[in-house]
C-alpha positions in Angstrom: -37.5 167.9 -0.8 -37.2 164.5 -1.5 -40.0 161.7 0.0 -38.9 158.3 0.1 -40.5 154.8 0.4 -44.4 154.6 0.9 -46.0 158.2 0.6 -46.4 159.7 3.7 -49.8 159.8 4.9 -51.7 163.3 5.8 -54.7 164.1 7.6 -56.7 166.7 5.9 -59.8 167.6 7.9 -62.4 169.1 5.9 -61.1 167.9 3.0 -63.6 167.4 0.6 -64.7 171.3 0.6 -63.4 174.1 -2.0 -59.6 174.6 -1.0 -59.4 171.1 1.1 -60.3 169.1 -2.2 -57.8 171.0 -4.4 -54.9 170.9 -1.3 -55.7 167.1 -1.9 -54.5 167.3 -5.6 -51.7 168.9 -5.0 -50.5 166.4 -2.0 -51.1 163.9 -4.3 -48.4 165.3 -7.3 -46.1 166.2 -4.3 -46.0 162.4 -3.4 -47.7 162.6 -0.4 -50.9 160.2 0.8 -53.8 162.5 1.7 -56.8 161.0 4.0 -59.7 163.0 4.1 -62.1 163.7 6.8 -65.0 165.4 6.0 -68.3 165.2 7.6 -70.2 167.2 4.7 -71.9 169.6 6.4 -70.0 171.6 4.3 -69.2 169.9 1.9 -70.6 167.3 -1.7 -69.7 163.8 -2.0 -69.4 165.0 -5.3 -65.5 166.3 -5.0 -64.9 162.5 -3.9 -65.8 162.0 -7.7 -64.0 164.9 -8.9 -61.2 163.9 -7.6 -61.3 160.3 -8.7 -61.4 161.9 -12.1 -58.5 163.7 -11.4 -55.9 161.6 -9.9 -57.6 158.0 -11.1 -58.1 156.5 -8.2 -60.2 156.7 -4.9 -58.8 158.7 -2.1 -59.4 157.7 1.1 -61.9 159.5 2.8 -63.7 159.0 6.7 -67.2 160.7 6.6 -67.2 161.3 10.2 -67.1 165.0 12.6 -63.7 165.8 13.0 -64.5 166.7 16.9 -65.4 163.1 18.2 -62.5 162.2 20.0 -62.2 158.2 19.8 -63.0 158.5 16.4 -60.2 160.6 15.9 -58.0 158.8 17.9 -58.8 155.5 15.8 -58.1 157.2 12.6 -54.7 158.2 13.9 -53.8 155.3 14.8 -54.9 153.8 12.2 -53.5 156.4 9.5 -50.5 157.0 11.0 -49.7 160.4 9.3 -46.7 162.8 9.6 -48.7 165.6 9.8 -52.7 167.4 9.8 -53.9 170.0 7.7 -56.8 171.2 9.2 -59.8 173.1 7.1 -62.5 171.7 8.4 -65.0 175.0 10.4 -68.0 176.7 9.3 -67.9 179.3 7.8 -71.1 181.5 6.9 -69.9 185.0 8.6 -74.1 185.5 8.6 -75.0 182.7 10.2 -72.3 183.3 12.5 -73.4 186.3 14.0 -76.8 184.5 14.3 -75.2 181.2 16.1 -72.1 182.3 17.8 -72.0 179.2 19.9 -72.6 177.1 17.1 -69.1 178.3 15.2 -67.2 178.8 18.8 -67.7 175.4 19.1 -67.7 173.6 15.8 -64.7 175.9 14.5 -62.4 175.7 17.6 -63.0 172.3 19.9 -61.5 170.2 17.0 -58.8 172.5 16.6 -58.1 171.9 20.5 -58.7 167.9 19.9 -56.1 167.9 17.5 -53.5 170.1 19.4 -54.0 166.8 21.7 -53.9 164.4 19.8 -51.0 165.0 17.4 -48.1 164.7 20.7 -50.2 161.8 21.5 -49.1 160.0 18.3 -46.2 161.5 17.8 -47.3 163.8 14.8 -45.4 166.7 14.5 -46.3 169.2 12.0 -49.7 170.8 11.6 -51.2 173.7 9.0 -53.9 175.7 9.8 -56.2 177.2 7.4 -56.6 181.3 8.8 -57.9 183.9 7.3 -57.0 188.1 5.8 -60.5 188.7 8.0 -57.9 188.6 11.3 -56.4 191.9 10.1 -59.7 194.1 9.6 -59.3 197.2 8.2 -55.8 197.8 7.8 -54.0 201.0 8.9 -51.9 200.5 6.0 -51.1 198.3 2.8 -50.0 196.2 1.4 -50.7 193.6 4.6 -47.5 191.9 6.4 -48.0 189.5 9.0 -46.8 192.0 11.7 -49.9 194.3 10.8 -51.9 194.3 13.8 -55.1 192.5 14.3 -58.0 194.1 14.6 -61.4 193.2 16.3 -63.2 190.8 14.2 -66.5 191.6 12.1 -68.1 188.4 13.1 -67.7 185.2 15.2 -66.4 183.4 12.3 -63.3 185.8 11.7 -62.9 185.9 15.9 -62.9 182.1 15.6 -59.7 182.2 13.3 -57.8 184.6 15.7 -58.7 183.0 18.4 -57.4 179.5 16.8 -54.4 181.3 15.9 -54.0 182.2 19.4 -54.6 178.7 20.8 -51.8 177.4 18.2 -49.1 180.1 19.9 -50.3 179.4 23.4 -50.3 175.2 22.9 -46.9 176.0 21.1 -45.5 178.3 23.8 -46.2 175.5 26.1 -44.1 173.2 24.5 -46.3 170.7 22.7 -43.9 168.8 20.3 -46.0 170.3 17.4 -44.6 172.2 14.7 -47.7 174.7 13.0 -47.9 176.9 10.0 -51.2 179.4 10.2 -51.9 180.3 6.3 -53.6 183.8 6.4 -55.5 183.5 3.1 -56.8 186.2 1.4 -59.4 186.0 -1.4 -59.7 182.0 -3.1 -61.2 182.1 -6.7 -61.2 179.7 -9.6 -61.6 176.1 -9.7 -59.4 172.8 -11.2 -58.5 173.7 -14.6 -60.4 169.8 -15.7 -63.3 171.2 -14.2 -64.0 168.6 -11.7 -63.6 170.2 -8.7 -64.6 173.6 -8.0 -66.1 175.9 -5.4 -69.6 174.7 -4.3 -71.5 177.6 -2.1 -74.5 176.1 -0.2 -77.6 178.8 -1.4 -77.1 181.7 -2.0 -73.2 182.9 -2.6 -71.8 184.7 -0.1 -68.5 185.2 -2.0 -68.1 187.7 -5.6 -66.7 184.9 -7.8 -69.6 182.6 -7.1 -72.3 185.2 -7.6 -70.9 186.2 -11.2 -70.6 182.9 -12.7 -73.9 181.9 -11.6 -75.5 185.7 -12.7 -73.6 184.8 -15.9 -75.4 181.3 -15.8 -78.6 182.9 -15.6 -79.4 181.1 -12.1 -79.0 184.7 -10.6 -80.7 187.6 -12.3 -78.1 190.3 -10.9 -75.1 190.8 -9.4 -75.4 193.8 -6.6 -71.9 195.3 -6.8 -72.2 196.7 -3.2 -70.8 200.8 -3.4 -69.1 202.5 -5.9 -67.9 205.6 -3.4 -65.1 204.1 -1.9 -61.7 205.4 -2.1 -60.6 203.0 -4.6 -59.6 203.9 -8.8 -63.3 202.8 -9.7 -64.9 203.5 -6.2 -65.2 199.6 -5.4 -64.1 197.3 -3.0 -60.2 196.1 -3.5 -59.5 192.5 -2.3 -56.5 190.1 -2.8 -58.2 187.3 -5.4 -55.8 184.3 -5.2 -56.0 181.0 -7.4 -57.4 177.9 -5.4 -54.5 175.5 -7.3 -52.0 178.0 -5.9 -53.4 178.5 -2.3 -53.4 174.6 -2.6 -49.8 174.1 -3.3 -49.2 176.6 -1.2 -50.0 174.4 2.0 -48.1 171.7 0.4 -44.6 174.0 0.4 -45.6 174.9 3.6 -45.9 170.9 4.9 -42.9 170.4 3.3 -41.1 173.1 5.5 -42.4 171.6 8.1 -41.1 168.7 7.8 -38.0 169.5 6.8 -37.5 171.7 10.0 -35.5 171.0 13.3 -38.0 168.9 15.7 -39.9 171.0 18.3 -42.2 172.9 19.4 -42.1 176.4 16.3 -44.8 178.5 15.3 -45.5 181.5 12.3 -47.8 183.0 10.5 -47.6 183.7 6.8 -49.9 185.6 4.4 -51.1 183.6 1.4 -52.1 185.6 -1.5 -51.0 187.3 -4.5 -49.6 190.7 -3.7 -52.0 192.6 -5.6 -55.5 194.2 -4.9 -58.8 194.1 -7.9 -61.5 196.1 -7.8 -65.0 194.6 -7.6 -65.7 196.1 -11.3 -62.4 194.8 -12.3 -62.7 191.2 -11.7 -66.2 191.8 -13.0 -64.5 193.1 -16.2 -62.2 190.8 -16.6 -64.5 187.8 -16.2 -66.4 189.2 -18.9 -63.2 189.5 -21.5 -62.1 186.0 -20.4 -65.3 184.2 -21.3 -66.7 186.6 -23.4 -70.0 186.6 -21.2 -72.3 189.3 -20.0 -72.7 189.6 -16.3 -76.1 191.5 -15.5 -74.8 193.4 -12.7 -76.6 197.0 -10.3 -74.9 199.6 -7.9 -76.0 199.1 -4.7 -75.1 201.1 -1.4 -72.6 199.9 1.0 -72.5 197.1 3.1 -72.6 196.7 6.3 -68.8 195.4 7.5 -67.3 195.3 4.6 -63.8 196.3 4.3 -62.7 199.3 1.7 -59.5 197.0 0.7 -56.9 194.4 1.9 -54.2 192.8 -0.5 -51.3 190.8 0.9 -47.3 191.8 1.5 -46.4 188.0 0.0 -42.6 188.6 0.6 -42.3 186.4 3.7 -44.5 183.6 1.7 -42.3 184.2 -1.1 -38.9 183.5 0.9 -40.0 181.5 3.6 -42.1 178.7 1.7 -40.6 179.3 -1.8 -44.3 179.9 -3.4 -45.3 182.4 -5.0 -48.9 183.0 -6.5 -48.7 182.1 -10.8 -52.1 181.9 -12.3 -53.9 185.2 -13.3 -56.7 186.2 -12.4 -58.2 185.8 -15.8 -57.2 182.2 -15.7 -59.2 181.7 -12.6 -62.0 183.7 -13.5 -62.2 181.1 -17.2 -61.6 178.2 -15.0 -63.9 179.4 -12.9 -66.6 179.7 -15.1 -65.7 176.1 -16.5 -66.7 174.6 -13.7 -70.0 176.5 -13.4 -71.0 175.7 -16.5 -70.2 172.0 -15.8 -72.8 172.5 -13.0 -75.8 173.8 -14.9 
């Protein structure tokens, strides 16, 4: 795809968090004009330096709540972009159990106010940011998109289905809006200049996370939770994808967007790299990458947690073009890069 004259502007809604900051990179190299909106509840003004690092310049940025509506309507008309990626929810699956109204509303009424406004200013094509948590505990793997969903674990992972599901009914009603849901699987690493990475709020809630800052020292352990499963080492299997590649992948997936028919269209597509670690592995291999320890305990099973999940990418692969390149040791090194830059 070619993109002529002034870069095209894009709304990206949460986009001074962990994927949303990196998604901003890569729109930038594509030749696209990414605006961010980002209220930081989620979020460090920090990536706003990070990125000015990065690309050399300021991007622009509205530190306002996605979910006001004449905000929103200012800023696109303002902005006038060709098309929204939207990250911006909560997303603690703990706290979400605890405040179920808190995410139904935070994590679905701007998703609604955007389905509105977009036909209102005649922008056309929309990503979401979904989630691997839609498909539960899989019957059978690898995961394609036509797996079925499965109850969710928490409000958070119902919050993504249910989005999903107000995309296809919005769609089916013929809003002039063409959408993308990204079912991601497992986001690791950071940018490789170290300026941007992932920045959990207490304590981490994801694995990557909790071993670079057990490695740091800022955590004395790292509970690796069950070793019975049936797994080859008896631990958890997930899909671990690079953030830089989960990031370009939106951008192929904007691109297809735009380069489609006008109209109201709608899919799903998994976003990961095709291949399941163990818990211990990614442990393993964090420690051969970086050459650092990670003090780390057997604990019992957790509540909720999946036995594995790792993505069928062959639809990504041929429908978007994208495909997953960095290893996982890359990630895990850049990873710890960026930690280290933190301490």
């Amino acid at each position: 795809m070619t993109l002529s004259g002034n870069s095209p502007k894009i709304l990206v809604t949460g986009g001074a968090g962990f994927i949303g900051s990196h998604t901003v990179v890569s729109l930038v190299n594509a030749g696209f004009e990414p605006v961010i909106i980002d209220d930081f509840s989620n979020s460090e003004r920090s990536a706003l330096d990070g990125l000015r690092a990065i690309l050399g310049r300021d991007v622009t940025c509205y530190p306002v709540n996605c979910n006001d509506a004449e905000i929103m309507a200012d800023i696109f008309r303002k902005e006038a972009p060709i098309g929204v990626i939207h990250f911006a929810a909560n997303k603690a699956v703990g706290e979400s159990v605890a405040k179920p109204l808190k995410y139904y509303r935070n994590n679905l009424d701007p998703l609604m106010l955007l389905l509105e406004l977009m036909p209102q200013f005649s922008v056309q094509n929309f990503v979401f940011s979904s989630s691997c948590t839609v498909y539960g505990q899989p019957a059978q793997l690898p995961v394609t998109e036509e797996t079925p969903r499965l109850p969710a674990q928490s409000p958070y992972g119902n919050t993504k289905a249910i989005g999903e599901d107000i995309i296809r009914d919005a769609i089916a009603a013929q809003i002039p809006v063409k959408a993308l849901a990204l079912r991601y699987f497992n986001p690791i690493g950071a940018h490789p200049s170290a300026e941007i990475g992932e920045l959990p709020l207490g304590v981490p809630a994801n694995l990557v996370p909790f071993i670079t800052q057990t490695a740091a020292g800022i955590r004395p352990s790292l509970t690796v939770y069950g070793d019975d499963y049936n797994t080859p080492d008896g631990t958890c299997i997930r899909d671990y994808i690079d953030v830089g590649d989960l990031a370009d992948a939106h951008v192929q997936a904007l691109k297809k967007l735009i380069e489609a028919p006008a109209g109201a269209s709608y899919d799903v597509i998994n976003i990961g790299t095709g291949r399941g670690e163990t818990v211990l592995n990614v442990i393993r291999t964090f420690e051969e990458a970086t050459g650092v320890k990670v003090n780390y305990v057997i604990g019992p099973r957790r509540a909720g947690d999946v036995e594995q999940v790792y993505a069928d990418v062959t639809k990504a692969n041929r429908v978007l073009e994208w495909s997953a390149r960095r290893s996982l040791a890359e990630s895990l090194r850049d990873a710890w890069n960026w930690q280290k830059k933190l301490i």
